[in-house]
C-alpha positions in Angstrom: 220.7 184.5 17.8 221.2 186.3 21.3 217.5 186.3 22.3 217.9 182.0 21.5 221.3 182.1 23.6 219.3 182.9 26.2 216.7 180.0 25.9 219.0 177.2 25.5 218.5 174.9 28.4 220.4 171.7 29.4 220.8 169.0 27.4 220.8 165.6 28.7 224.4 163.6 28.5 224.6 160.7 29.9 227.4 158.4 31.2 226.5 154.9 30.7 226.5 152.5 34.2 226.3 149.5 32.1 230.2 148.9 32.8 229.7 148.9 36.6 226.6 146.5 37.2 228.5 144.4 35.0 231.3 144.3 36.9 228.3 144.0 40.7 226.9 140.9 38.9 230.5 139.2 38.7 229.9 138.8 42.5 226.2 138.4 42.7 226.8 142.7 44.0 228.5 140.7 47.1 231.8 141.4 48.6 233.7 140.3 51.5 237.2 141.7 52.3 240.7 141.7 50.7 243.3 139.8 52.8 246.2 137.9 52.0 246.4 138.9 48.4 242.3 137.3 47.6 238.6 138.2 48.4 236.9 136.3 51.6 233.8 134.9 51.3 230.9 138.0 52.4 229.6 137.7 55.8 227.6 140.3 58.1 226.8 142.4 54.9 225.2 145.7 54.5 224.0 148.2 51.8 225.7 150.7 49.9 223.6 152.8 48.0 223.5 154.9 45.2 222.5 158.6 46.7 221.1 160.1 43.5 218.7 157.3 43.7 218.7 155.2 46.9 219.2 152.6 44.4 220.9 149.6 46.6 224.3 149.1 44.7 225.8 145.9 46.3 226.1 144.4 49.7 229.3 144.7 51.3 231.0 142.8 54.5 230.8 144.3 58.2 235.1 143.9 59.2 234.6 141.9 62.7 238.0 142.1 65.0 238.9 138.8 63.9 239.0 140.1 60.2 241.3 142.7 61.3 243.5 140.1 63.3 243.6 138.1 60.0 244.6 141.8 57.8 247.1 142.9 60.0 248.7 139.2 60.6 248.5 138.9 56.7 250.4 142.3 56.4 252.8 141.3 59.0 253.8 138.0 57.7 254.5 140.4 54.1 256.8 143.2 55.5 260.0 141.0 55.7 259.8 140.3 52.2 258.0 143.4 51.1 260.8 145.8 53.2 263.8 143.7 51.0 262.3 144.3 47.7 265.2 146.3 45.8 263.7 149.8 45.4 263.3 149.2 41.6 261.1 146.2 42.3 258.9 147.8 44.5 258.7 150.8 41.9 257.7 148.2 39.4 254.7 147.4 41.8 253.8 150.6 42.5 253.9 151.9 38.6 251.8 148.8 37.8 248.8 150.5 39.8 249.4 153.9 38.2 248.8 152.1 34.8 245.9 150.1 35.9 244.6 152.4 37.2 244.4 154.5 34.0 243.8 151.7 31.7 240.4 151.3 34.2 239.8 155.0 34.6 236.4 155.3 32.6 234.9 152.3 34.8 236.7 153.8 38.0 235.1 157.4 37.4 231.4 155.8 36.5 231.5 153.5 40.2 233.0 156.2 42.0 230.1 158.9 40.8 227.4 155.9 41.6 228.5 155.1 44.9 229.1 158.7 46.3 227.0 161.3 44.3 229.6 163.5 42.6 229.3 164.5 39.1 231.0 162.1 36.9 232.5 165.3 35.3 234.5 165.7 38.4 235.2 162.1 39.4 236.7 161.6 35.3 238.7 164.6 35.0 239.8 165.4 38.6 239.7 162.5 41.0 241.0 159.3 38.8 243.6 161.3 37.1 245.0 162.2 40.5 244.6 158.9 41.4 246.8 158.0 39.0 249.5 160.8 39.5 249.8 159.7 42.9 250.9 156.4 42.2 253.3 157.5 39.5 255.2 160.2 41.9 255.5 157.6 44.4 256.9 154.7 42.2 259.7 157.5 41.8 260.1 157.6 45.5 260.4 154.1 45.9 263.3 153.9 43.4 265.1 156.8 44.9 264.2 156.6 48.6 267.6 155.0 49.4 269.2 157.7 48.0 267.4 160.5 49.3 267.0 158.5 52.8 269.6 156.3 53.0 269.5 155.8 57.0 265.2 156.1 57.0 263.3 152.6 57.8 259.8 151.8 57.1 257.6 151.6 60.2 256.2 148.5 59.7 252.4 147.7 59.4 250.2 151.0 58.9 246.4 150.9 59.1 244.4 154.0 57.4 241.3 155.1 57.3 239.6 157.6 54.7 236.3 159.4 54.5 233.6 158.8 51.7 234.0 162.6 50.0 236.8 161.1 48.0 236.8 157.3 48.1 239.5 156.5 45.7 241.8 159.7 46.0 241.9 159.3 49.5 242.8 155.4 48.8 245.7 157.0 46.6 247.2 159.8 49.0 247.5 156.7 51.7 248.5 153.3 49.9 250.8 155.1 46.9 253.8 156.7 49.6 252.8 153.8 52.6 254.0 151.0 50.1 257.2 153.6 48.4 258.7 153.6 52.1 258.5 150.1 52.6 254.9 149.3 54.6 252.5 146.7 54.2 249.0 147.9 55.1 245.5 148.0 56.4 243.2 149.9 54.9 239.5 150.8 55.6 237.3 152.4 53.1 234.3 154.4 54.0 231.2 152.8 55.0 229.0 154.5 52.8 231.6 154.5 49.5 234.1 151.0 49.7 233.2 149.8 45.9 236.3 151.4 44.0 238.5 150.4 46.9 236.9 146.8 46.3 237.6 147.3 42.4 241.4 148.5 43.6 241.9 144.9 45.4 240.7 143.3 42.0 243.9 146.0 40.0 246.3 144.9 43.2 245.8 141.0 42.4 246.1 142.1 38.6 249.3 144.0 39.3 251.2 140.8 41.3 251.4 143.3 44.5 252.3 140.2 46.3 249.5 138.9 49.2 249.5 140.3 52.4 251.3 143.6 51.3 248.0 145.6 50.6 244.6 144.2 52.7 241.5 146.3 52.8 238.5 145.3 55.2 235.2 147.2 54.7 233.0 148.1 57.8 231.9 151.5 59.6 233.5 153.3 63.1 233.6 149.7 64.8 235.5 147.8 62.6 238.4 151.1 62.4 238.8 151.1 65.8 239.7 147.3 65.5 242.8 148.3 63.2 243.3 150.9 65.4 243.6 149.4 68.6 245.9 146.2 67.5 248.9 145.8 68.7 250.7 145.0 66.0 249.7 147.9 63.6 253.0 151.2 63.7 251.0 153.6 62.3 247.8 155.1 61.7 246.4 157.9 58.8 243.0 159.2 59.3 241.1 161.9 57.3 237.8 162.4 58.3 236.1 164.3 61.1 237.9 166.5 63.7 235.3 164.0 66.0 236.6 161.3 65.1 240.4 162.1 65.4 239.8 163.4 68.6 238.6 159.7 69.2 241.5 157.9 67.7 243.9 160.4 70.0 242.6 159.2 73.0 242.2 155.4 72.0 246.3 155.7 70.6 247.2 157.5 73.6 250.4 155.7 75.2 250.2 152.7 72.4 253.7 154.4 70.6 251.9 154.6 67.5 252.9 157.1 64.7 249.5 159.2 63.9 248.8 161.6 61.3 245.0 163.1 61.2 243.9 165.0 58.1 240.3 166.6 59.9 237.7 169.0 59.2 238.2 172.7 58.2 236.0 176.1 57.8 238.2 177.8 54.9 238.2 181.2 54.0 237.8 182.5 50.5 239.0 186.0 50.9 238.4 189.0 47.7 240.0 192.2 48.1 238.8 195.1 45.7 241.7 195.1 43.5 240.5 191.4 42.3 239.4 189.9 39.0 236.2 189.7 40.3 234.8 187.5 37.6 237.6 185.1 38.2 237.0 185.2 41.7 233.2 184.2 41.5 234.0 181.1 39.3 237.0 180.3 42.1 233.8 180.5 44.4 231.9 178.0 42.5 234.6 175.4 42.7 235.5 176.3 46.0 232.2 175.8 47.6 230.0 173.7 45.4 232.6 171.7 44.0 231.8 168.0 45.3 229.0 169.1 46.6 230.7 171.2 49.3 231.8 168.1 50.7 235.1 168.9 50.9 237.8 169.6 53.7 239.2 172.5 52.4 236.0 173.9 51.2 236.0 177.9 50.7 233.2 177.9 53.6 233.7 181.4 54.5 233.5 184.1 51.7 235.0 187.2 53.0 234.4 190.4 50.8 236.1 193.6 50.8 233.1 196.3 51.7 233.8 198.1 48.5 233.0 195.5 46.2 230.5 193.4 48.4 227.3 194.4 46.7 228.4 194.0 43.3 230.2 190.2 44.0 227.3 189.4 45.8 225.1 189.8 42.6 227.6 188.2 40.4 227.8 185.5 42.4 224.2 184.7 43.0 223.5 185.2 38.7 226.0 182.7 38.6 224.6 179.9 41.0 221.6 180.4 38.9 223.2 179.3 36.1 224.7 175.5 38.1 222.8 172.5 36.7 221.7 170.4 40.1 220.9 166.3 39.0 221.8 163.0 37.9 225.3 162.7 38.7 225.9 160.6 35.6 224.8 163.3 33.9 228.1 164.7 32.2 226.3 168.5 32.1 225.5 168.1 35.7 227.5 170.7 38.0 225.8 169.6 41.7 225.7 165.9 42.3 223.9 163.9 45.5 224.5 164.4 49.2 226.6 161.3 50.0 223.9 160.1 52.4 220.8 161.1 53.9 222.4 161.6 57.6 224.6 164.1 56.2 221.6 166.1 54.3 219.5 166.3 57.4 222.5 167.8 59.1 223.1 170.1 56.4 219.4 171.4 56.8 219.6 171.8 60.7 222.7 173.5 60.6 220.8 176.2 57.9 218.1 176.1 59.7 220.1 177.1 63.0 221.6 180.0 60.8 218.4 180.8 59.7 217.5 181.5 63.7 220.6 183.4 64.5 219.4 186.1 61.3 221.3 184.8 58.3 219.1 185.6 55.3 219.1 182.9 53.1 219.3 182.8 49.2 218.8 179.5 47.2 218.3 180.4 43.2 215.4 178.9 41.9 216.4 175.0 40.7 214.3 172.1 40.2 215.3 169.2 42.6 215.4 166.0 42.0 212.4 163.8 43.9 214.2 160.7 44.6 218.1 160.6 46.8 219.6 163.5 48.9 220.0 166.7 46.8 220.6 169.9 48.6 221.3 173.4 46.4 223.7 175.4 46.6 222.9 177.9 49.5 224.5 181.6 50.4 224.1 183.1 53.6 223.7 186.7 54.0 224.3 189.1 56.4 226.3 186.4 59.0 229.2 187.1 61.3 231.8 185.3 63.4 230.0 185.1 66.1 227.2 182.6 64.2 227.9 178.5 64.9 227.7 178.5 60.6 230.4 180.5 60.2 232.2 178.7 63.2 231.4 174.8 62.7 231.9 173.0 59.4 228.8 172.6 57.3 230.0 169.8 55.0 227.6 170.5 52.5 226.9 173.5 49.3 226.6 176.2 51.9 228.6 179.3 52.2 228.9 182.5 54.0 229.1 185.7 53.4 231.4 188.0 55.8 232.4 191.6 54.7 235.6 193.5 55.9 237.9 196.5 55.8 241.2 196.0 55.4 243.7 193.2 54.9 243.9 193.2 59.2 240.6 193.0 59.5 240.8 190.0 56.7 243.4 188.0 58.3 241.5 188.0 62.0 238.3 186.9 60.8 240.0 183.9 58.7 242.1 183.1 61.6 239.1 183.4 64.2 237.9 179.3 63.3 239.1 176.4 65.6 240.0 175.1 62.4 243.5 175.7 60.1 242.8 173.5 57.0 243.2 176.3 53.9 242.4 179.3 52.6 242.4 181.3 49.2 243.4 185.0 48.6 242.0 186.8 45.1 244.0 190.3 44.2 246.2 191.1 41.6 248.7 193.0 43.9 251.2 189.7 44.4 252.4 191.4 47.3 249.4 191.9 49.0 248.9 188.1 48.6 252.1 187.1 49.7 251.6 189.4 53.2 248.7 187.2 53.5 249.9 183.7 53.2 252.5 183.6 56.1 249.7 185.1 58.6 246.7 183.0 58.4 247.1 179.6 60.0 246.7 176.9 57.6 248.4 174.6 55.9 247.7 175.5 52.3 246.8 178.8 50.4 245.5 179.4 47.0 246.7 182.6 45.5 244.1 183.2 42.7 243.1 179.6 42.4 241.1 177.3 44.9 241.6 173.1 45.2 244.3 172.8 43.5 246.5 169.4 44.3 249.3 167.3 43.5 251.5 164.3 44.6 254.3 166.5 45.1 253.0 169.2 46.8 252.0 168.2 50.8 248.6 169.1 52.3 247.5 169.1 55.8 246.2 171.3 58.6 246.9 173.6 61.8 245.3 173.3 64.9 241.8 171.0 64.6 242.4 170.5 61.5 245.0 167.8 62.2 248.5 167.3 62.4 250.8 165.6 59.4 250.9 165.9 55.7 249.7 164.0 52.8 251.5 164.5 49.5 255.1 165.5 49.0 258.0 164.8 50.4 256.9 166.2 53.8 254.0 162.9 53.7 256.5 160.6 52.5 258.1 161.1 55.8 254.8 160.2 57.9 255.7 156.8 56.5 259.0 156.4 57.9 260.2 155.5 61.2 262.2 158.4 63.4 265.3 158.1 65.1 264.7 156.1 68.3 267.0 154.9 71.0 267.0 151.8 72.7 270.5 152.0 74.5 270.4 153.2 78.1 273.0 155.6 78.8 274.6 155.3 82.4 274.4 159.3 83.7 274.6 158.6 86.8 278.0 156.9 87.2 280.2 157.6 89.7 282.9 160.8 89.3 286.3 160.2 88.6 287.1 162.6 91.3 287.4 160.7 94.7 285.9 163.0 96.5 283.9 166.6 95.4 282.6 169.2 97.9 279.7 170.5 97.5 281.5 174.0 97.6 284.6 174.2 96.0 287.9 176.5 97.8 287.9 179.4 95.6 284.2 179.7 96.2 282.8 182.0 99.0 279.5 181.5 99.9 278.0 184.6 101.1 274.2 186.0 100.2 271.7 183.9 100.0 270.5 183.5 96.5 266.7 183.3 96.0 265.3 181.8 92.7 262.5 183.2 90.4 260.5 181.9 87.3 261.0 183.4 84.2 257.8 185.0 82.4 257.4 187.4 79.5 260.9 188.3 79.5 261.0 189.4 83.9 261.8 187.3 86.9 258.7 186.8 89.2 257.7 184.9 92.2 255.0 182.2 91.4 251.5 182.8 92.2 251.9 179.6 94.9 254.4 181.7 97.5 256.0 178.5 97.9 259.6 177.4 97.2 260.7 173.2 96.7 264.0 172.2 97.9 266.7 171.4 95.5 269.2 168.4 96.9 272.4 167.7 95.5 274.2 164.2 94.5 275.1 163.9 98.6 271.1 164.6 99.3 271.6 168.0 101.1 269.6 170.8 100.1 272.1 173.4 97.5 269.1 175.7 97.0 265.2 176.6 95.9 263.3 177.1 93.1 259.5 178.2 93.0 256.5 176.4 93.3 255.1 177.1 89.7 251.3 176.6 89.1 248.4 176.9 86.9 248.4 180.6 86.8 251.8 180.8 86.6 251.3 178.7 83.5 248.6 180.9 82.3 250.7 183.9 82.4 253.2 181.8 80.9 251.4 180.8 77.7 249.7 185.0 77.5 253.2 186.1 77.5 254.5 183.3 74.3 251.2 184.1 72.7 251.2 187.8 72.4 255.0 187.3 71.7 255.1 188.6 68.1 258.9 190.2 67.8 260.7 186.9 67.6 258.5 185.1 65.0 258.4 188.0 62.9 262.3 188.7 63.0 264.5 187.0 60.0 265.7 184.1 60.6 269.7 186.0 60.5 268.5 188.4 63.2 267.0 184.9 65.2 270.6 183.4 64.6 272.3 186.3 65.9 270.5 186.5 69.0 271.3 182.6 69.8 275.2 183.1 69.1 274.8 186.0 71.7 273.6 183.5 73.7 276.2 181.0 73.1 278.8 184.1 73.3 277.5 184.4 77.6 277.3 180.8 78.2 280.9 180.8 77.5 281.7 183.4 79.4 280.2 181.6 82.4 281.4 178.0 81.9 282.7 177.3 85.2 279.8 178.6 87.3 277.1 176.4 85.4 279.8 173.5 85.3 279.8 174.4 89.0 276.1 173.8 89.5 276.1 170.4 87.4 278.2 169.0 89.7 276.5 170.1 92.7 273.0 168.9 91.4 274.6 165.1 89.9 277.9 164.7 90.9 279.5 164.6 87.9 281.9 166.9 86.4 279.7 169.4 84.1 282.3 170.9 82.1 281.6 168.1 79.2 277.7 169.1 79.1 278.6 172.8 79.4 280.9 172.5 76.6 278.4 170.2 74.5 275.7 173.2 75.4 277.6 175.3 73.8 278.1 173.3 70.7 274.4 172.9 70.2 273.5 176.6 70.7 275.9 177.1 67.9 274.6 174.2 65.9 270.7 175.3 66.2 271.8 179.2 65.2 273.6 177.9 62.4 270.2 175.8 61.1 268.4 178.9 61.9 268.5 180.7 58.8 269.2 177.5 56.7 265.8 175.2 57.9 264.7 176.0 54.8 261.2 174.9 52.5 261.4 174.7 49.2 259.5 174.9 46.0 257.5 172.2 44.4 257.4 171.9 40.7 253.7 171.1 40.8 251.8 170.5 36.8 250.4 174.4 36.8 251.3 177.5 35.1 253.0 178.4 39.0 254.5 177.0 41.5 253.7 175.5 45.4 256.0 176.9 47.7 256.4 174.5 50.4 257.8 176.9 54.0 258.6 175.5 56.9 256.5 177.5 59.6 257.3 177.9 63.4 254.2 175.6 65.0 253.7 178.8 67.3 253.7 177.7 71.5 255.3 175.0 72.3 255.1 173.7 75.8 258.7 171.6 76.6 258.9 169.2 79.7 262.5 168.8 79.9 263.9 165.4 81.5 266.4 165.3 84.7 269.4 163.4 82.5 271.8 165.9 81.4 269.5 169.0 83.3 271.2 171.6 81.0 272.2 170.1 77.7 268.5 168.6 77.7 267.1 172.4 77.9 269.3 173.8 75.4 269.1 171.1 73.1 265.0 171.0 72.8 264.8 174.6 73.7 267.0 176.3 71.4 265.7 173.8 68.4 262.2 175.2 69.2 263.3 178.8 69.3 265.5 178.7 66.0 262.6 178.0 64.5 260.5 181.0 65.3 258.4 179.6 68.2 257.6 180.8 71.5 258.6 178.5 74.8 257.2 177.6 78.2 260.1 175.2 79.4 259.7 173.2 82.4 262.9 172.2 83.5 264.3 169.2 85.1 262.3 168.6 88.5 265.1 166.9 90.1 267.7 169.1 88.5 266.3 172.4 88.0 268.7 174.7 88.4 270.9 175.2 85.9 268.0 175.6 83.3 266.3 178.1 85.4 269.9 180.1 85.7 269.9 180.2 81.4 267.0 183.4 82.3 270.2 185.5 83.0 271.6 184.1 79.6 268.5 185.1 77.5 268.2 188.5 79.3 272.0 189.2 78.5 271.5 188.2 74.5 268.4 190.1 73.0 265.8 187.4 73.6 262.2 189.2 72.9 260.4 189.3 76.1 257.8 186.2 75.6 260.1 183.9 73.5 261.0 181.8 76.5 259.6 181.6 79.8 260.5 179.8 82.1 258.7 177.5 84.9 260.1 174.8 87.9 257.5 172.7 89.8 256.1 169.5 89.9 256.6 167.7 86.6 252.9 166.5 86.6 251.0 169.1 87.6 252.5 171.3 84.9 252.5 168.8 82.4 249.0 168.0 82.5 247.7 171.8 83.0 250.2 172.5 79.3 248.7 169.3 77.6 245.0 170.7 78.1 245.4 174.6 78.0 243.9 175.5 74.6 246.8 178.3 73.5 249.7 175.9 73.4 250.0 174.2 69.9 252.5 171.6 70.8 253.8 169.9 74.1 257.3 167.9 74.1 257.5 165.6 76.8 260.9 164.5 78.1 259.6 161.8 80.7 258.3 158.6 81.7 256.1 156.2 79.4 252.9 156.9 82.0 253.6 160.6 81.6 254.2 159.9 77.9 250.4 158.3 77.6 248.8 161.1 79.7 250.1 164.0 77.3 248.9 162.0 74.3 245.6 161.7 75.9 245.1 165.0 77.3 246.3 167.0 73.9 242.4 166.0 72.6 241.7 169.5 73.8 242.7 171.4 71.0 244.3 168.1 69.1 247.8 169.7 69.7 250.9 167.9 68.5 252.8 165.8 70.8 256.3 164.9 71.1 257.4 162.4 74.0 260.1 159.6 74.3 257.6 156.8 76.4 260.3 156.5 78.9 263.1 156.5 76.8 266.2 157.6 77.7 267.7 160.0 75.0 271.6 160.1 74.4 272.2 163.9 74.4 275.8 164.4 74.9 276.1 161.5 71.4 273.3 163.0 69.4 272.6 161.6 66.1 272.2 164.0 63.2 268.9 162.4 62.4 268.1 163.0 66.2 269.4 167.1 66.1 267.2 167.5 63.0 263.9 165.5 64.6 263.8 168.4 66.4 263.8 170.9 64.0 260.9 168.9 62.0 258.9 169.1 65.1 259.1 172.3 65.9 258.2 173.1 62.0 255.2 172.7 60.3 254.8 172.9 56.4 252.7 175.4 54.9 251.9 175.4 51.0 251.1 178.2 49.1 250.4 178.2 45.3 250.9 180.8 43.5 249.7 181.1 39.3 251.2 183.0 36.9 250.6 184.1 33.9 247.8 186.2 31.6 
């Protein structure tokens, strides 16, 4: 019986098409586009194909810009009456996908695996019935979003754009919480994979989603960049390449457009010794080869204790000779088709290249299919960091092999990657794990598991891997507007007071007080050698502050980098330090009331007392900013932290000079980051006086530094230097545009007000907690349990 064990081969298992070219041949395998609640007649068409075979599937529509005119006017014309649907009618809506959707699921899971090349094992049991879930969680949100977010407004018309790795999901994660808040929407499919989004328009019309509310154009790059680019259209979500987000950065730049950008990723799949290692190799197989490796968060990176890296090694490769490579129909088929043959010839130049730099290459011996774009599944010896395969992402069923040392040693190499998608930790020591999780930067973590999802927990990236979150409460929120301000506040009004001198009676003015900039926890004199002149409300000169410049900058941003004491302190011991703070601004009330009304004229000792308040208001949230835990369908739990983003650059404006700087200052330090400020140019001097403030109340040397100068010179030098993950920009709407632009460098998040004058001494408590989200970012881990 053993010795036939060993013979048994494959057996062939079939899914029958039959369902889908029935449903092509309704249309003549023609489509044009969804708008206005029916399909358009097909113009400009092209072919999508079926990978496994090359097979032409149907002909689809190229979206023009006039298309996307008529989508976006369509979903326009549908937001009145789609935003004043009571919250239990747009549930209904949204619950009459999620059943659709699973009434359709076999047909679904049969188009999705012709039309991309994933094994209809994986498109049945884990795309559809995710689809599905996601639709369900959000009709919940639509019922209850009032509740939860009774002030919270939808922002209007959203257009999205998703990749062909997961076609329909991707559909899911976008429409399901875009139409739960309250948006109408234009959506683009990928150009290789739009049929189950064309199928969805069919379920939308079956479901009575009324016309305009959902439109979907198909098309490639060109036709995206015409929903991006209109006017009219409040948002815009985007998964795809980090490329291509880059791209739709610079063309949103300035246009006061919400953006989130799920990108690329190189993940690492880290084993320590202690690990099940049997568990861990079949976590390898479905993080790597799962999809064909065309996945975001794909386990790219295999990093292996030294102990143990022999013996995983030859685990792993006996078990890639057991995956079953063919038709994707095929219900015994473990490695489908390469979505297309552009992406297959990159997938072989980018081995070959590997191949070059000395990787050794092992490919267990498979036969592979003649006819579509099969690739199989590859493991790359003897690499290191160094290598562009272990630095760019591969798309494709290719890992890496990288050995280390120690759990150090572990957490530089995952964090060495432009990229901060995921990663996945194997041990059995739970603390070990949970060392791990806060110190490598990505947005998710497996703990003993790999690709695990859900509508309630959020996922999204660090750094080039994008900013925002899809899922979960945290992605719900991408899909709502923020607080915004429209009134202008007058804050230059004329003093009561008749008449105030520049120096008041009591005040002697003796030694002549020169000014520093505040770096890594010192005063120092700027790398320029050259002072600016401060004038007061009567235009005569009340004293200097430094030139600041790019090296000053630099310095600035080595100083919040290496900063470590401050992030790693507990958020009680953060709190403590800012009511010190709050403790020495009171003790000095009149002299920075003084210095307000020398700089503006106007009696300070209402923004001196409103500083206060708002020191004591941030080191209250300090240790209360809390995540949360996400009851995710597992034997575990996601737990959902909020995370300092790490440096954030602030541009501070020139109303209110010092309640300004505390308030965006001290909401970015609660949370655990590390400031460069730039203070008021006009009014710099009470913000450059708080150094004496910090000095006096335990701030870490490196939390906050502080620079004056020209507003644009250090603006633009913050929004391009690569070790600052965030810039907040406090200044005018051409300033505003240039920031948004210039943050393509390392796709850092952006926060700036176009112009808009913010009401700091009346803040809303939306506006005080903005802040706190944007100096936050959410990392989920998920932790199993359980024998």
């Amino acid at each position: 019986m053993k010795q036939q064990n060993k013979k048994m081969t494959y057996g062939p298992s079939p899914e029958s098409p039959d369902s889908v070219y029935s449903w092509l041949s309704k249309s003549k395998k023609k489509f044009g586009h969804f708008i206005n609640g029916e399909m358009t007649r097909p113009t400009n068409t092209f072919d999508t194909i079926n990978p496994s075979t090359g097979e032409v599937l149907a002909k689809v529509s190229k979206g023009t810009e006039n298309d996307a005119k008529l989508a976006v006017k369509s979903a326009k014309a549908a937001f009145k009456a789609w935003k004043n649907f009571t919250p239990f009618q747009r549930a209904k809506c949204i619950y009459a996908l999620a059943r659709l959707i699973q009434k359709n699921s076999r047909i679904l899971a049969v188009m999705e695996t012709l039309d991309n090349g994933k094994p209809i094992r994986e498109s049945r049991d884990i795309d559809i019935p995710l689809v599905a879930r996601h639709f369900y969680h959000h009709a919940g949100w639509a019922k209850i979003l009032p509740e939860k977010f009774p002030r919270k407004e939808p922002l209007g018309v959203v257009g999205q754009i998703i990749p062909w790795n997961f076609p329909l999901l991707m559909l899911a994660w976008k429409i399901a919480p875009a139409l739960a808040a309250g948006n109408t929407l234009v959506l683009k499919p990928a150009e290789t994979t739009p049929l189950t989004a064309l199928f969805f328009a069919e379920l939308c019309m079956e479901a009575k989603i009324p016309p305009g509310v959902i439109n979907i154009i198909t098309g490639d790059g060109k036709t995206g960049s015409f929903i991006v680019k209109h006017t009219d259209i409040a948002k815009i979500a985007f998964t795809g390449s980090t490329e291509v987000g880059r791209l739709l950065r610079k063309q949103t730049a300035g246009l006061e457009k919400k953006l989130s950008l799920e990108l690329g990723g190189k993940s690492a799949f880290i084993v320590f010794e202690d690990a099940d290692l049997d568990s861990a190799v079949e976590g390898v197989i479905d993080s790597i080869w799962f999809n064909q490796g065309e996945v975001c968060c794909a386990g790219s990176r295999l990093l292996v204790q030294e102990g143990i890296q022999k013996k995983f090694v030859a685990k792993l490769k006996r078990r890639m000779g057991k995956l079953h490579l063919g038709d994707p129909l095929d219900k015994s088929t473990d490695i489908g088709a390469i979505n297309s043959f552009s992406q297959l010839e990159k997938i072989k130049n980018l081995v070959a290249s590997g191949e070059k730099e000395g990787a050794k290459i092992y490919q267990p011996k498979m036969e592979i299919p003649t006819q579509g774009f099969f690739y199989p599944p590859t493991l790359l010896e003897q690499t290191h960091q160094s290598m562009d395969i272990c630095q760019t992402e591969i798309f494709g069923p290719v890992l890496t092999v990288i050995p280390f040392r120690t759990p150090k040693e572990a957490i530089a190499i995952a964090n060495n990657s432009r990229y901060g998608l995921s990663a996945s930790i194997w041990t059995e020591n739970i603390n070990l794990s949970l060392d791990l999780a806060p110190k490598i930067k990505v947005g998710v973590v497996w703990i003993n598991s790999t690709n695990l999802f859900d509508a309630s927990a959020g996922f999204g990236g660090y750094r080039e891997s994008g900013y925002g979150r899809e899922g979960g409460i945290e992605g719900l929120l991408e899909y709502l507007k923020d607080p915004t301000f429209s009134r202008k506040l007058n804050y230059n009004k004329k003093s009561s007071i008749k008449e105030i001198s520049l120096i008041e009676k009591d005040e002697i003015q003796t030694i002549d007080r020169t000014r520093k900039i505040f770096i890594g926890g010192k005063q120092t004199r700027s790398d320029s050698g050259y002072d600016r002149k401060v004038f007061g409300f009567k235009k005569k000169i009340i004293g200097q502050v430094p030139e600041g410049n790019r090296k000053d900058l630099r310095e600035a941003v080595e100083a919040a980098s290496l900063e470590v004491k401050w992030r790693n302190m507990t958020p009680h011991s953060r709190a403590q330090v800012l009511y010190y703070a709050a403790e020495n601004l009171e003790l000095r009330k009149k002299e920075y009331a003084s210095i307000l009304k020398k700089m503006t004229g106007i009696d300070g000792k209402q923004e001196v007392e409103s500083s206060l308040e708002t020191i004591f208001h941030y080191a209250a949230w300090a240790d209360k900013f809390e995540g949360t835990i996400h009851d995710v369908p597992i034997r575990g739990v996601s737990l959902a932290i909020n995370e300092p983003v790490g440096v954030i650059g602030i541009v501070c404006p020139d109303d209110n000079p010092l309640l300004s700087f505390v308030h965006l200052v001290f909401s970015a330090l609660c949370t655990g980051n590390s400031v460069i400020a730039i203070p008021s140019e006009k009014y710099p001097l009470s913000a450059l006086d708080m150094y004496q403030i910090f000095e006096s109340s335990d701030m870490p040397a490196g939390a906050i530094n502080i620079v004056t100068g020209d507003r644009s010179t250090l603006t633009q030098t913050l929004a391009v230097h690569m070790g600052v993950d965030s810039l907040w920009y406090f200044g005018t709407k051409e300033g505003s545009k240039t920031v948004e632009d210039l943050s393509i460098s390392n796709l850092k998040q952006t926060w700036v007000n176009y112009g808009q004058q913010y009401p700091w001494l009346e803040p809303s408590r939306e506006f005080r907690t903005l802040s706190l989200y944007k100096a936050t970012q959410v990392k989920n881990i998920w932790i199993p349990y359980g024998e």
